[in-house]
N, C-alpha and C positions, 0 to 999 in steps of 0.2 A: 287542552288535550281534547282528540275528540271522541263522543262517548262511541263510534261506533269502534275505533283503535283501542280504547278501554276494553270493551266488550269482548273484543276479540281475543284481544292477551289473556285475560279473564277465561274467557272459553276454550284454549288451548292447551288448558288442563283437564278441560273433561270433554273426553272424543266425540260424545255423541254431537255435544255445541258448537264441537270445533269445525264440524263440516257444512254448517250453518253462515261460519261468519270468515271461515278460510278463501284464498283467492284461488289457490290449485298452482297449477305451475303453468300456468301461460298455452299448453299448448306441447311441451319439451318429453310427453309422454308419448309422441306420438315419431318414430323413427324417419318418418317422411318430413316431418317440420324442421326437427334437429339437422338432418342431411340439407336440406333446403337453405336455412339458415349457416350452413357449414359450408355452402355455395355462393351464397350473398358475398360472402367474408373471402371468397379468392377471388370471385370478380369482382369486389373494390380495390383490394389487393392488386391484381393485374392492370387495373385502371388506373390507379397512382403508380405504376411500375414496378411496384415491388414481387418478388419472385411469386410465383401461384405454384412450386413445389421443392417448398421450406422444408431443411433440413430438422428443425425442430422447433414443434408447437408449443407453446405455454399457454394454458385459461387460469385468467386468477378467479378464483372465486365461482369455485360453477355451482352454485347453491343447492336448491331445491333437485337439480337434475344434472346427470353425466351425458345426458344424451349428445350433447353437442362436444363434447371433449372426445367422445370416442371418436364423433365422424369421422375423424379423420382416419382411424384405423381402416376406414371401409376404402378411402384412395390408397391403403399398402405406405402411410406416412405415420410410422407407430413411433418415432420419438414426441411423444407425447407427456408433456407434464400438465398436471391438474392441481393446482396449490388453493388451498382453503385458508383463509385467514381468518 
């Protein structure tokens, strides 16, 4: 194991440490990334043929942030599920 993954679990019990050895969320705080990234995902979409306005969305696992589940509400495409395992 490595000691700085040690460290970290270790420090994610006490807040001050935790923001030391935390990674953040990539970026997914910020509404122009999430919509960005929710862009990427219909032009590949469209570029393998697949429809670019699907009747209904699923994200497995949207961890750390919802930012990217909701974009789609912003195109008026609100069957949207968000599943957390």
């Amino acid at each position: 194991m490595k000691i700085r993954t040690l460290l970290g679990g270790i420090a994610s019990y006490i807040p001050e440490l935790y923001a030391l050895f935390s990674r953040g969320t990539g970026g997914t705080i910020s509404a122009r990334y999430c919509y960005g990234v929710w862009l990427r995902h219909l032009v590949m979409a469209h570029e393998n043929g697949l429809s670019i306005q699907p009747d209904t969305i699923i994200e497995l696992g949207p961890g750390d942030s919802l930012g990217i589940g909701l974009a789609p509400y912003y195109r008026e495409q609100t069957n949207t599920m968000l599943l957390m395992f």
